[in-house]
Phi, psi and omega in degrees: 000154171200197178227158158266157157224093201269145162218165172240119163295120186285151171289349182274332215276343180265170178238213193305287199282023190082345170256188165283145174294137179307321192272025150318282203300329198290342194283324210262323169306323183298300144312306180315283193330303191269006153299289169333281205305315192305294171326291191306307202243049186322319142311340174314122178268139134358284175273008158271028233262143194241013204237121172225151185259135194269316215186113158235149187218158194232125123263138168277114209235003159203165178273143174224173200227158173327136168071355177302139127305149166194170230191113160230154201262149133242162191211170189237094192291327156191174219210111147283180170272342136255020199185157167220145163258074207296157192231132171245161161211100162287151175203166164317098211290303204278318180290307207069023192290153186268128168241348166203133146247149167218173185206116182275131156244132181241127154238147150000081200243129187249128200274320159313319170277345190058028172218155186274191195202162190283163164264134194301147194291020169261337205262346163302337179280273167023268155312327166263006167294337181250005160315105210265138174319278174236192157211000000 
């Protein structure tokens, strides 16, 4: 299983040369991810919010441009006792040809303590409904 997300790329969103700026793609990873925790945690607020990004990282593997569709799949590359790892791929909503992969890690955050915490067993079961073998 895995979730989608669409965006259309904005003209702000390009540089000099007309593609998306590599600090784009980090804008449109982001979003997806809080599409996902919504999706994962649907009462979750602002102020219930359990989730911090440890570490990310984007290849960039094809260029894309002003007014493109695109699509980002996120999936769950593995499930620890406090943090999980997500695998994103944007791609060409009409080609589907891959234009970034990344791959992340997030963890389970208690933001009063300021420490992380194991994760609760609904969003883990949760979370291996989206477990990918490899990618």
């Amino acid at each position: 299983m895995h979730h989608e997300s669409s965006l259309k790329v904005r003209f702000s969103e390009t540089d000099l040369l007309g593609h998306v700026n590599n600090s784009s793609y980090f804008v449109y990873l982001e979003q997806a991810r809080v599409d996902f925790f919504s999706d994962l945690v649907p009462e979750s607020s602002g102020k219930e919010w359990h989730f911090i990004l440890a570490s990310v990282k984007c290849d960039f593997l094809k260029q894309a441009f002003f007014n493109q569709k695109l699509t980002v799949v996120t999936k769950v590359k593995k499930v620890g006792n406090k943090s999980f790892q997500l695998v994103q791929i944007i791609y060409d909503s009409e080609t589907n040809a891959k234009i970034a992969y990344s791959e992340s890690a997030i963890i389970y955050y208690n933001f009063q303590t300021q420490k992380s915490e194991p994760l609760p067993t609904f969003i883990r079961e949760t979370l291996l409904a989206y477990l990918v073998e490899s990618e």
